[in-house]
N, C-alpha and C positions, 0 to 999 in steps of 0.2 A: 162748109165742110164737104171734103167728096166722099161718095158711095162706100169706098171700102172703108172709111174712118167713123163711118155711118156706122157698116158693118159688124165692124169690130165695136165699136161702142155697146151696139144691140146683142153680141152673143157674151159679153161682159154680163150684160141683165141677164142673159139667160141662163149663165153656168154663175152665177152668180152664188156667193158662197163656197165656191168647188175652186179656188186661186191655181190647182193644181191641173184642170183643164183649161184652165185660160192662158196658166203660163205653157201648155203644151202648145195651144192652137197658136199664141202669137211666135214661138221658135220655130213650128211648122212652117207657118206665115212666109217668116223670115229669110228661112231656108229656100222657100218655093222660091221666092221672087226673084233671091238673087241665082238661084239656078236659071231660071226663065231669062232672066237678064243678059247673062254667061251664056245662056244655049240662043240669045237672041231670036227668042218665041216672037211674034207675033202681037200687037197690041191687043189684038181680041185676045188669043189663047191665054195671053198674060192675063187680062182681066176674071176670066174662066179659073184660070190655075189660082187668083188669088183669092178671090171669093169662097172655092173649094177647100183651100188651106184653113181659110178662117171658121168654118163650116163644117169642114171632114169630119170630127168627133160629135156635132148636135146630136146623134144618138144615144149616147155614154148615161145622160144624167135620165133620160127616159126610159131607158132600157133598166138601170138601177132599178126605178121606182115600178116598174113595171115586172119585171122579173127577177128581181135579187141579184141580178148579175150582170155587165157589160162588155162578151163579147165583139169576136170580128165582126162576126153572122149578127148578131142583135143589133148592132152599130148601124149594119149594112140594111139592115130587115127595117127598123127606124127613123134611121137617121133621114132619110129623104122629103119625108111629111113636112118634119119640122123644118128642115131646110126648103122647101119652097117657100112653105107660109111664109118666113120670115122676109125671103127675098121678093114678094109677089108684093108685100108689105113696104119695103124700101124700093119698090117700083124697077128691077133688075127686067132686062130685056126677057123676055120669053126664050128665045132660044140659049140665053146661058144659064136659065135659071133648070129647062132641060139636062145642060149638059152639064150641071153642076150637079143635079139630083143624081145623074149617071155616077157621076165618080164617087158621091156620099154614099151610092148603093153598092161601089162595087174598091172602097178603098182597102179594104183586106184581103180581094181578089188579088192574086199576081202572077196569074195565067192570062193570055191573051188579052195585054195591055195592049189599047187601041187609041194612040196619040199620045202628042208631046206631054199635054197638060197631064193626064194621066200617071204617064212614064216619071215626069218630074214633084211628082203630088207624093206619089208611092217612095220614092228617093227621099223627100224631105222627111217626112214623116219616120224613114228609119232613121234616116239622121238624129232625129230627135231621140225614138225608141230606144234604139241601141244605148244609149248615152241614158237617159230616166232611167231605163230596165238593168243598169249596169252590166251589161250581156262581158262576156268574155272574150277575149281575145281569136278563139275558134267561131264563135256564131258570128262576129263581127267578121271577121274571113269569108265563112258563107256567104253570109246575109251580098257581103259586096261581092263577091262571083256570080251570085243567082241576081242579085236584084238590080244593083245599079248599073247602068249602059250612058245613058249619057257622061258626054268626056268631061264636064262640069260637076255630076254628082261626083264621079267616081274620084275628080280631082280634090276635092274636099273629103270625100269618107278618107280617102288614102290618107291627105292630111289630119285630119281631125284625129285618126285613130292608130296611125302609123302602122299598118299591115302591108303583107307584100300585094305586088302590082302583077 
């Protein structure tokens, strides 16, 4: 079995109970990939972005137990720890296990997005968002003016959500 089927097996055990973070992180997933696919990423960045996707939320269930609550900030203040150990554990290269703490740290950031994987991590995840959060026809607006750039996200939220271009 390859690393990311690893991956995803392991944060299964780990939100284990919670079917409603698992089924976010594999729509996340989803999303990521076939954006990375579409924006024809790079085999590494791909690996980076999809690792991240399955990973982004590992703060959620920690942060509950730890503070009653799972913000962006708690997610972001969190979620890194647990996401190395796991990946240092599945044997993930060093420098993506780095650059994947980066984005677990900074996925509720959306100021000074610094790279594709990034850029496309932050995309899928509203993808999902939008859609979970039942948001409105107005935030879904925003959300795609402020947030998506690449011509891949934006071609999906447009369809997904039918809003103007």
């Amino acid at each position: 079995m390859n690393k990311i089927n690893c991956l995803i097996l392991e944060m299964f055990k780990f939100d284990e109970g919670a079917p409603e973070l698992i089924q976010h992180f594999i729509k996340v997933h989803a999303f990521a990939k076939l954006i990375g696919s579409m924006e024809k990423i790079s085999s590494y960045n791909m690996e980076i972005l999809e690792v991240a996707a399955i990973v982004h939320d590992i703060g959620i269930k920690v942060s509950m137990k730890k503070y009653g609550k799972c913000n962006g900030k708690l997610q972001e203040k969190e979620g890194p720890i647990y996401a190395e150990k796991l990946l240092n554990r599945l044997e993930f290269k060093k420098e993506v296990i780095e650059r994947v703490s980066y984005l677990v740290a900074h996925h509720h950031t959306y100021s000074n997005i610094d790279g594709i994987d990034y850029q496309i991590l932050v995309e899928a995840d509203f993808l999902v968002n939008l859609y979970e959060n039942q948001n409105d026809k107005e935030t879904i607006q925003n959300t795609y003016n402020k947030i998506f750039k690449t011509e891949s996200g934006r071609k999906l939220c447009f369809e997904m959500y039918i809003i103007k271009d």
